[in-house]
N, C-alpha and C positions, 0 to 999 in steps of 0.2 A: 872427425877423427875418433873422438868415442864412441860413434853409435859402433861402428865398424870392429870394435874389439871387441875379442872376445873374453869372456872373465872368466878365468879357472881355478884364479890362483890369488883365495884370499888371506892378507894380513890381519890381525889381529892386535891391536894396539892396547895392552889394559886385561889383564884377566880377573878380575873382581867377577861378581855374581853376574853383571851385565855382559863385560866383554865372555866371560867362559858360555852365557846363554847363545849368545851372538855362534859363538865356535861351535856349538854342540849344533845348534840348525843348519851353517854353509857344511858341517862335517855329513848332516845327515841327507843335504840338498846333493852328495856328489863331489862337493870341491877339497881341491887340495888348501890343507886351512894351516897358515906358520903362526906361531902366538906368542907374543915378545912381553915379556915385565921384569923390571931387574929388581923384584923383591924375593928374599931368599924362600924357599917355598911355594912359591907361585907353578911351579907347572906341575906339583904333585897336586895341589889344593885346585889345579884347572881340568886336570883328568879326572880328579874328582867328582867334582859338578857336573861334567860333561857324562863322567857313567849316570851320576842322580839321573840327567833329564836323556837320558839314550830309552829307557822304558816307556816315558810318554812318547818320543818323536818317532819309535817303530809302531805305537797305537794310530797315532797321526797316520803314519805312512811314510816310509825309507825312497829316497830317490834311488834309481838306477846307480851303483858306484857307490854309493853310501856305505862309508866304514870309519872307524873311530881310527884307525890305524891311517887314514889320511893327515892326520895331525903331527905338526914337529913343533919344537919349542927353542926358542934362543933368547938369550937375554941381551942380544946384540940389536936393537932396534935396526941398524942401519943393515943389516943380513936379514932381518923377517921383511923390510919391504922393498929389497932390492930387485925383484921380481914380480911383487904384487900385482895386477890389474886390478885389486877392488881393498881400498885400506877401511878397516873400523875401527873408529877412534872408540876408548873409554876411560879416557883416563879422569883423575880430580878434576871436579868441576870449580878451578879456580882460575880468572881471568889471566893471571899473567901467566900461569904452567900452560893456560891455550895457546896462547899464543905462540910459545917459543915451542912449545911441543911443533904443532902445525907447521913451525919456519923451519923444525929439524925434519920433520914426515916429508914435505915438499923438497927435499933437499934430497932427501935417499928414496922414495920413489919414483918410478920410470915415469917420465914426463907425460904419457899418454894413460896412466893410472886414474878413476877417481878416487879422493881422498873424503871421508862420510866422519861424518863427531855424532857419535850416538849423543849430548849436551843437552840434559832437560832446559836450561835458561840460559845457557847464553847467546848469542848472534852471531851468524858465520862471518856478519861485516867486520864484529872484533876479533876474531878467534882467528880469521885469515889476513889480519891485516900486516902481519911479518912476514908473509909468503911471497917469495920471487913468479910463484902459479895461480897466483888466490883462484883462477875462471873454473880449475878443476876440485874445487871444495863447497860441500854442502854439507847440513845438520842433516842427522838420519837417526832422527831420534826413536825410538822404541817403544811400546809400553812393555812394563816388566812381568812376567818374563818376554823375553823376544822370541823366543826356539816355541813358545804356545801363542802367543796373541801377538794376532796380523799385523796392526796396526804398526804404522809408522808414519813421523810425519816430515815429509823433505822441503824444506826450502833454502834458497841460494844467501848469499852476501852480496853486500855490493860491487863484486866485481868477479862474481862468478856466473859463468855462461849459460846462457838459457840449455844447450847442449848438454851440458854434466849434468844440471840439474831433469833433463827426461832424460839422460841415458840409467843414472840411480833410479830414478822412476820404474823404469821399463826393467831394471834390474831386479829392483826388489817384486816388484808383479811377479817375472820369472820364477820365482822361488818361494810363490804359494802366501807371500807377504799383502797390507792391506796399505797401500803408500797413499798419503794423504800429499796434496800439492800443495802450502801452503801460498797463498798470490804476494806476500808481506811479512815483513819480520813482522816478531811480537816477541819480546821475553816472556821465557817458559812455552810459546811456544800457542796450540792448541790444547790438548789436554791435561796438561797440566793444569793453565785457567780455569777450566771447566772444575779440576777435582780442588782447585783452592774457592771455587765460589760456591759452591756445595757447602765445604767444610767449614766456611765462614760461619755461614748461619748455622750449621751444627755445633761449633763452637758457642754460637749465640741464644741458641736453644739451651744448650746443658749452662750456660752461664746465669743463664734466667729462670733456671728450675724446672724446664718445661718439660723436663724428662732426663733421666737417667741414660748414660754412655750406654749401656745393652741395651735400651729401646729405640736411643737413636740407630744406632746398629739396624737393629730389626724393622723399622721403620722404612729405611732405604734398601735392605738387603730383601725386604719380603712385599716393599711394594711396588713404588717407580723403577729401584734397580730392577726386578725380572723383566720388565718392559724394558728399560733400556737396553739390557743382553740382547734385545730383537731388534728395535729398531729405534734411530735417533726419536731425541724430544720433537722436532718439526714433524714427522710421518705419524708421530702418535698423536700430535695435536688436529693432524688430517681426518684421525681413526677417531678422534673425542668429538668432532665436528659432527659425528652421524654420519646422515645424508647427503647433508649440504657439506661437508669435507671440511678442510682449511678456509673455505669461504664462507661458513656456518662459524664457524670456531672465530676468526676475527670478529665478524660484526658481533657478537653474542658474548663470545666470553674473554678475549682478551683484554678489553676494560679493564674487568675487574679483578684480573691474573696479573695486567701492569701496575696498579691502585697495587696490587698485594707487592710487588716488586721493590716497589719505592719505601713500604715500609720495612724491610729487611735491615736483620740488626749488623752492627760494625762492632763486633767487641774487642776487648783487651785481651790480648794474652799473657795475664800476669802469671805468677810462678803459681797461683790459688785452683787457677781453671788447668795448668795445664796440669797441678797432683792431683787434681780429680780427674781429668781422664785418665792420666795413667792409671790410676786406684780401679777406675771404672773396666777397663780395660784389659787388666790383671784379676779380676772377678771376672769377667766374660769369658776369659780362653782358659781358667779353673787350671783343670791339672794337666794341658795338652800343650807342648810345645811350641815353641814359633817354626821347627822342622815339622813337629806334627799337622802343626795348621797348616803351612805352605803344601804339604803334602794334597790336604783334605781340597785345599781351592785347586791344585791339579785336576784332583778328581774332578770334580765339578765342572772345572773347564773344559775339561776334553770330553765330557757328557753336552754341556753346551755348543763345543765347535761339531762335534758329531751332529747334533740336529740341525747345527745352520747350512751344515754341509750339505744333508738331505735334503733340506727346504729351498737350497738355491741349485741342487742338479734336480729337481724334482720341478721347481717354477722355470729352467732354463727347457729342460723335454716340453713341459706345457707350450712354451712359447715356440719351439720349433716345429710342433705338431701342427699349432694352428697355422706356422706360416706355409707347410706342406699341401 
């Protein structure tokens, strides 16, 4: 029943910074986009955002149909999804507004809808379990911004259909996204764990004096992160291997990269560590805004997705050459 429809006409659950990013990409991907919050200034504060990030997504590239004027606003939840084929959730990430949120979305979308919770931590097993449909709801969670970075990661609850869960799939692919399949829940999800076990030991590092919040910064920003912008930790440990690959790299150095694993620190976050980052932190970005910075990692990103763009229609030609 899902693969079968077709999706034209998305909902918008949530206009915060996530949901309006969410709008400004289905706006720029072609679709008709309705965007529902009943906070008083929410659909001036969402055209907003949506002109902010309209500069980067015509650098990106404009889908066929791409117009901002595809966009309508009601503060009627149960009138922006009464037609949807494709809902994104964004609302407060608190347990019980999911749930009854989710039991009101399933109620006023058309039963053959998927129903998507952008939800950095919670589980679609909770968040669906008020739903009369749970089979057509999954997490479709984002990294921030969503309208710049691909990344998404979808996995189902316990009583949603392997179905909705590849039809989101095959949906977000559509639309130039990077969907990751999650095979299991996990709170918070994939990336998230990742940026909280990093910043564990960063925390543990500046707790222990071994460096200043701007070095750690620089540290990750000018060394492992340029690497990671390319390609995960597993392929680089293939590339640290030499010769001998991933097969060099286990017998040889993983040892004593696990030896280093086990000693990683577990700190406190008391009120002492976190005013020194902040302090650390507020010296770093000097006299340049949190608008101003967010601007400059745009920059930056879409210099970034430019090259990956090049480098995978440039190794996709190599590969078709050879098979010719």
């Amino acid at each position: 029943m899902y693969l079968n429809k077709p999706i034209r006409r998305i909902a918008i659950v949530g206009t915060g910074l996530i949901g309006s990013s969410w709008a400004a990409l289905y706006l720029s991907r072609g679709f008709d986009v309705i965007a529902t919050n009943p906070h008083p200034n929410a659909e001036s504060r969402l055209r907003e955002n949506i002109d902010l990030a309209w500069d980067d997504l015509t650098l990106i590239g404009l889908s066929p149909g791409a117009t901002r004027d595809r966009l309508t606003f009601t503060s009627n939840m149960k009138e922006a999804l009464s037609e949807a084929d494709f809902v994104q959730e964004n609302g407060p990430e608190r347990q019980d507004f999911k749930i009854k949120l989710f039991a009101e979305m399933d109620e006023s979308a058309p039963p053959d809808s998927i129903i998507a919770s952008s939800s950095s931590w919670l589980t679609m097993s909770v968040i669906q379990s008020g739903c009369k449909r749970p089979h057509r709801c999954v997490i479709g969670h984002p990294f921030n911004p969503p309208h710049m970075i691909p990344l998404v990661e979808v996995v189902g609850g316990d009583k949603t259909s392997p179905e909705a869960t590849q039809r989101a799939i095959a949906f977000y692919t559509s639309i130039g996204k990077k969907p990751i399949h999650l095979q299991k829940e996990f709170p918070g999800h994939v990336a998230n764990r990742l940026q909280a076990a990093l910043y564990r030991e960063v925390v543990y590092l500046i707790e222990q004096d071994v460096l200043s919040v701007q070095d750690v910064d620089a540290v990750v920003s000018w060394g492992p992160g340029l690497r990671w912008g390319l390609m995960g930790p597993n392929l680089l440990w293939h590339i640290g291997g030499g010769k001998g690959g991933i097969h060099h790299f286990m017998e040889t150095l993983m040892d004593p990269m696990f030896a280093l694993m086990k000693d990683l620190g577990n700190p406190q976050m008391t009120t002492e560590i976190k005013q020194t980052i902040i302090g650390g932190v507020m010296e770093e970005a000097g006299n340049r805004s949190v608008e101003e910075l967010a601007q400059e990692e745009n920059e930056m990103l879409l210099g970034l997705l430019s090259v990956r763009t090049r480098s995978a229609t440039a190794s996709l030609s190599a590969k078709r050459g050879g098979q010719a």
